[in-house]
C-alpha positions as CSV (number, residue, x, y, z in Angstrom):
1,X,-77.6,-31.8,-69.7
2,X,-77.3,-33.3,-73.4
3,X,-77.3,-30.4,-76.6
4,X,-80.6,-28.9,-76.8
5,X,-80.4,-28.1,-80.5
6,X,-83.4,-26.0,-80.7
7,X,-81.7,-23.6,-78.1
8,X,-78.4,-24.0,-80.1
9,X,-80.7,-22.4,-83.1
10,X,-81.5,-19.5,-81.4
11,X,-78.4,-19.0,-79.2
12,X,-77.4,-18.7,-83.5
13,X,-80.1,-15.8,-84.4
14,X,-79.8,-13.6,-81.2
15,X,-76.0,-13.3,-81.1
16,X,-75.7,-12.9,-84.5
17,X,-78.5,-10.3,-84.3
18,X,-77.0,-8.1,-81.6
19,X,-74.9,-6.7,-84.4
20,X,-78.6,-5.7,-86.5
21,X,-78.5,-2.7,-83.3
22,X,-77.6,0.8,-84.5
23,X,-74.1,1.7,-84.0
24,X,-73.0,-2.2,-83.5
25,X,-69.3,-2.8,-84.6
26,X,-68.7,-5.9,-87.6
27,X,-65.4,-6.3,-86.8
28,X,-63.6,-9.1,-84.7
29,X,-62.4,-9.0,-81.0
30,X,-59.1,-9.3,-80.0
31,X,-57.1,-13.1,-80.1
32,X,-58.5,-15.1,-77.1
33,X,-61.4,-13.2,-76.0
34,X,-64.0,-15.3,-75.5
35,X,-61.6,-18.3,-73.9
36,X,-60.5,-16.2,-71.3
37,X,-63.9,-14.7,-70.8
38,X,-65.8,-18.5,-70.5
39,X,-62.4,-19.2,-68.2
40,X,-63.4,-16.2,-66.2
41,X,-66.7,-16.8,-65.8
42,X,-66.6,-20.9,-64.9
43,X,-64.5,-20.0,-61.8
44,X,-66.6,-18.0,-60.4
45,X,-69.9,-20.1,-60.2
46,X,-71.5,-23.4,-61.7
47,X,-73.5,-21.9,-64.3
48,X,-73.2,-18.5,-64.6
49,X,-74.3,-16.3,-67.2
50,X,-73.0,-14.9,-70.5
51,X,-74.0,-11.3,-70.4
52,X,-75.9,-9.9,-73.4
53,X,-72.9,-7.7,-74.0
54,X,-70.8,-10.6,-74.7
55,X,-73.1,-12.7,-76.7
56,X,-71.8,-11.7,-79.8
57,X,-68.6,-13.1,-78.8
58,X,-70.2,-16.4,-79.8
59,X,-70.9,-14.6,-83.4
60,X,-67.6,-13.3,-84.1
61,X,-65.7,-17.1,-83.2
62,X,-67.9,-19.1,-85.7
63,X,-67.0,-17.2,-88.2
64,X,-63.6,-16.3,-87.3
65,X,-63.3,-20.0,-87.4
66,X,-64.9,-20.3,-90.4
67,X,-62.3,-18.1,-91.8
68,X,-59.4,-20.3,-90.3
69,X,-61.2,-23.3,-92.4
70,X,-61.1,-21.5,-95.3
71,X,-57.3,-20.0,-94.8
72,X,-56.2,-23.9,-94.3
73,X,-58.5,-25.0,-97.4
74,X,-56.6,-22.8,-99.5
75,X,-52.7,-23.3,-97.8
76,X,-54.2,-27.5,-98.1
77,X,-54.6,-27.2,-102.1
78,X,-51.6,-24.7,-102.5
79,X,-49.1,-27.2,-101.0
80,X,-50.6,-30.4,-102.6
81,X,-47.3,-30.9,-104.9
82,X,-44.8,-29.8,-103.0
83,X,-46.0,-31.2,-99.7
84,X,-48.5,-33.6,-99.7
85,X,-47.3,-33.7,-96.0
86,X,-48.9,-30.3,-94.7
87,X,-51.6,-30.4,-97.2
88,X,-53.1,-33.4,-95.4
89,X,-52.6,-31.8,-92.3
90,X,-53.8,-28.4,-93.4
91,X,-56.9,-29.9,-95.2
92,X,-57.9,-32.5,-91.6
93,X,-57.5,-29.0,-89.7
94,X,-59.8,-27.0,-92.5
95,X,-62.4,-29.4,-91.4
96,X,-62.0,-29.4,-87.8
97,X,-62.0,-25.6,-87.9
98,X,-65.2,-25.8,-89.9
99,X,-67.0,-28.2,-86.3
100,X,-65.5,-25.6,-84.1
101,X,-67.4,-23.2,-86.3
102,X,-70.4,-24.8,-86.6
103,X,-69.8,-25.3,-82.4
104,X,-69.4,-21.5,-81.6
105,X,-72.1,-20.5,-83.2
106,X,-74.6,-22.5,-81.4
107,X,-72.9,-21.8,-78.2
108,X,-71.1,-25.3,-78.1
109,X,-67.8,-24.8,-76.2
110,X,-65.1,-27.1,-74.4
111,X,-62.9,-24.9,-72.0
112,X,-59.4,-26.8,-72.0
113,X,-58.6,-24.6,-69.3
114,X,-61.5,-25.6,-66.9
115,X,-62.1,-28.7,-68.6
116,X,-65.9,-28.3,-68.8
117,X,-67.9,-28.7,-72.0
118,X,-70.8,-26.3,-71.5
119,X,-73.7,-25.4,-74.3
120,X,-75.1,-21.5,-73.7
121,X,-78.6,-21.8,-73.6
122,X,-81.6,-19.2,-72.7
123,X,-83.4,-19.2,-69.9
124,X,-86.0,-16.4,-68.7
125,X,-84.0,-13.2,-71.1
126,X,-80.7,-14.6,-70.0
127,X,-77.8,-16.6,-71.5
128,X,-76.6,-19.2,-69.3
129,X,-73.4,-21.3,-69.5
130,X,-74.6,-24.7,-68.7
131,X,-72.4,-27.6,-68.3
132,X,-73.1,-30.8,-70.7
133,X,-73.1,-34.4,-69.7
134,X,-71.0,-36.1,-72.0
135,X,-69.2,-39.9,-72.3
136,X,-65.8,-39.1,-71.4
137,X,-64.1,-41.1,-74.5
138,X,-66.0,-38.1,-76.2
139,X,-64.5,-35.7,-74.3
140,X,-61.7,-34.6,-76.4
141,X,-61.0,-31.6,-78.3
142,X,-61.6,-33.3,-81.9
143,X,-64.2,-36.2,-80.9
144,X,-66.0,-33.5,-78.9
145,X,-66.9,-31.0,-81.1
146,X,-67.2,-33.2,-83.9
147,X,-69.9,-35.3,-82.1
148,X,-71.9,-32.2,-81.3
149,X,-71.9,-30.9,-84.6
150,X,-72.9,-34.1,-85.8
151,X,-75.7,-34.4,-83.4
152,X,-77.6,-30.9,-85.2
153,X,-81.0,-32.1,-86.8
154,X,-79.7,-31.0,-90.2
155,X,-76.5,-32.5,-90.0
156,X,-77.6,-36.0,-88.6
157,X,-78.1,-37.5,-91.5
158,X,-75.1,-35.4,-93.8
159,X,-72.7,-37.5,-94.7
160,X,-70.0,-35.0,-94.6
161,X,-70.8,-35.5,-90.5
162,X,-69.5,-38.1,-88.2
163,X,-68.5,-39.0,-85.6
164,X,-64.4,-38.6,-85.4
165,X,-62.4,-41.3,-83.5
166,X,-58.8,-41.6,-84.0
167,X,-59.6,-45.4,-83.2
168,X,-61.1,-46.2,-86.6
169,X,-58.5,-46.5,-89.7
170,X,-61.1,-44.7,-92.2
171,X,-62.1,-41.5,-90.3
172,X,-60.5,-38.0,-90.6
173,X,-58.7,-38.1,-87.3
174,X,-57.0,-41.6,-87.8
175,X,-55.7,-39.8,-91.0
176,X,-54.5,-36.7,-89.5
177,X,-52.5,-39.0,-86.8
178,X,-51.0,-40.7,-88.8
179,X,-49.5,-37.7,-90.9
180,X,-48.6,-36.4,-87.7
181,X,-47.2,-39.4,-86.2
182,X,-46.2,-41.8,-88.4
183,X,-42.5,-42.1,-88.9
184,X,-40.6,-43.0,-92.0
185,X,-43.3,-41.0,-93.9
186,X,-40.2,-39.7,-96.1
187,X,-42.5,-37.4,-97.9
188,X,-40.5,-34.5,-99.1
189,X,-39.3,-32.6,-102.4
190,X,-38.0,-29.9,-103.6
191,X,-40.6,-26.0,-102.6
192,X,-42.0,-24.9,-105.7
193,X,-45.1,-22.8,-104.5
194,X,-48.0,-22.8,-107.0
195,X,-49.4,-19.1,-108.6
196,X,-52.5,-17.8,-106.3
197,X,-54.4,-18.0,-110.2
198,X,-53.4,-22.3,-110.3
199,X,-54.6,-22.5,-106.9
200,X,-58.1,-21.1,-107.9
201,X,-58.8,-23.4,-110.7
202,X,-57.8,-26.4,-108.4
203,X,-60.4,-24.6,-106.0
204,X,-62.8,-24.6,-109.1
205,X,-62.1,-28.2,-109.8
206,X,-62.7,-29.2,-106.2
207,X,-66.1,-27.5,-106.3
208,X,-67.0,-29.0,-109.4
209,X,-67.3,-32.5,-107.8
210,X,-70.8,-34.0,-106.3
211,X,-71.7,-33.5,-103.0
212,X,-71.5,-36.7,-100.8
213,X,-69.4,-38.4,-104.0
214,X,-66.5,-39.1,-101.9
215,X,-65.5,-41.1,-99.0
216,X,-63.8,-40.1,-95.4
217,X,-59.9,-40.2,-95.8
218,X,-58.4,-43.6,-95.2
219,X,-55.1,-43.7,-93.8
220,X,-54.2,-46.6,-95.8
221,X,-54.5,-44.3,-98.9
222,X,-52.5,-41.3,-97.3
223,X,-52.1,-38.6,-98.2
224,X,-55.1,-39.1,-99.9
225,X,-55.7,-35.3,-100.8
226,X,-58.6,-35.7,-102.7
227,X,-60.9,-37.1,-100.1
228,X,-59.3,-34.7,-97.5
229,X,-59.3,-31.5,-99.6
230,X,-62.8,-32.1,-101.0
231,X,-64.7,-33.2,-97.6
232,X,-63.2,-29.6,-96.3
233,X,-64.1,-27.5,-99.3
234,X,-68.2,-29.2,-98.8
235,X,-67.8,-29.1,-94.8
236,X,-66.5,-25.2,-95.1
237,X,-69.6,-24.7,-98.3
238,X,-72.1,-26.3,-95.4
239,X,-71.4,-23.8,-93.1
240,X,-71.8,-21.2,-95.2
241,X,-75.0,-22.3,-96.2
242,X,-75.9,-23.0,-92.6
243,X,-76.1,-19.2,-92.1
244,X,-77.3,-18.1,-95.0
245,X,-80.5,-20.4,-93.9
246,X,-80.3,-19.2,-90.0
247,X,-79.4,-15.4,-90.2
248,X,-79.7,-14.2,-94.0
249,X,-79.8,-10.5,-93.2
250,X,-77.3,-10.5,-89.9
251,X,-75.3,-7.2,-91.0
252,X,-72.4,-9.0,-89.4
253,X,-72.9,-12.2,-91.3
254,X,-73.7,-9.9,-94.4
255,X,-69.8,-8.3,-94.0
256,X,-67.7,-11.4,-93.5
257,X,-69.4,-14.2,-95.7
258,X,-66.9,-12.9,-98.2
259,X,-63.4,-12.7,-96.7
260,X,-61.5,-10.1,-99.0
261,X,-58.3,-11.8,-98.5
262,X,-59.5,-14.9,-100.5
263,X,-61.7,-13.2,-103.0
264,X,-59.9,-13.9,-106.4
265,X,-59.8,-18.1,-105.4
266,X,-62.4,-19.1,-103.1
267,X,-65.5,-20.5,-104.4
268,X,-68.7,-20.9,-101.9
269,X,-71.2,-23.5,-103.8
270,X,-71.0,-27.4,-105.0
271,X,-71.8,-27.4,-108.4
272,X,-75.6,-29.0,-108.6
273,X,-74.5,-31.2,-111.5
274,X,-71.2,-32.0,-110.3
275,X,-69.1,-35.0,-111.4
276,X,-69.6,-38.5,-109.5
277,X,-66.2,-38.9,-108.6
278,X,-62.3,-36.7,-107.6
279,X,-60.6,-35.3,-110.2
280,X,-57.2,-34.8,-110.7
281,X,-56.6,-31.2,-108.4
């Protein structure tokens, strides 16, 4: 089956609304836990079913992954002088983290361990783990969830949403690889680690700039941090507002929307009037 979005929606309200029950814990599973659950669970049938217990699994890995954007955002900007290195890489896997985010949510997973892409959709009361038909050069990790995020009715036409494929020379991933790859990069100086107060007015700056104002990183411009680190500060802000829209009074939402750990330099909005073009950060 292709991604029913409109089931993706909901598979997004009724997890995140198992947590609205009396008593219902907002904290986060352990590492792993709804990998090896999914891995569990595709060995033992074709499509079997996600029990209502273990729906808010789906919850609790968005945003967890949403938190991971944010955490690699932040490391991205902080090591933009004395790395540009791992700030490019840091800043490619902010947004990545930010697909796998939107991904989980909707119930959007690809099992490396099974090797199955499934979607969990509803079907009479129950949640059922339904494999997805999908071209096989799309299959990857990155190009997979990428594509399915991009494929969302309000992310179709976003601009801050493609398609990823380390094949083209001005996409995210053909940047990342060639950080990762490339040799003779000879990129390196002396650690000098910025104060957490400089790294929130970079943050400030960054958000100051005009959604849609910039273009996908071009690895014949690498590092190119301002394209990288601004595409993941909008990607992580769109995810935000994605829930805000979808589950504005989910208690569990409600807790983490505002990780305590980044609270004196993370900023969550694009300026409306924003300037036209990057910055200096």
């Amino acid at each position: 089956m292709p991604v029913d979005y409109s089931i993706a929606d909901r598979v997004v309200e009724l997890s995140f609304g198992k947590f609205d029950k009396a008593g219902a814990k907002l904290d986060f599973p352990k590492p792993g836990t709804l990998s090896k659950h999914l891995q569990v669970l595709l060995n033992q049938t074709e499509r079997p079913n996600l029990s209502h217990q273990k729906t808010p699994m789906l919850a609790t890995a968005g945003v967890e992954m949403w938190h991971r954007a944010i955490h690699s955002f932040l490391w991205s900007v902080a090591l933009s002088d004395t790395s540009p290195l791992w700030a490019s890489v840091s800043g490619y896997y902010s947004s990545h983290f930010v697909m796998r985010a939107f991904a989980h949510s909707m119930g959007i997973f690809k099992s490396f361990s099974e090797k199955k892409l499934i979607q969990v959709v509803v079907e009479n009361g129950q949640f059922v783990c339904s494999t997805l038909n999908w071209n096989n050069k799309a299959s990857g990790e990155h190009a997979f969830y990428w594509k399915a995020v991009k494929g969302h009715p309000r992310l179709i036409s976003n601009d801050l949403f493609h398609d990823n494929s380390e094949r083209d020379p001005k996409s995210d991933a053909s940047h990342r690889t060639f950080a990762n790859y490339t040799d003779h990069l000879c990129a390196y100086s002396p650690m000098e680690f910025p104060t957490v107060n400089s790294v929130a007015k970079s943050v400030e700056k960054i958000s100051r700039i005009r959604l849609h104002s910039v273009t996908h990183p071009s690895r014949e411009d690498y590092p190119d941090l301002q394209n990288v680190q601004i595409l993941a500060f909008q990607r992580i802000v769109s995810f935000h507002d994605f829930l805000d829209e979808k589950v504005p009074k989910s208690r569990f939402w409600r807790a983490h929307r505002r990780p305590s750990w980044c609270k004196d330099v993370m900023m969550y909005q694009v300026e409306d009037q924003g300037v036209e073009q990057a910055i200096s950060v």
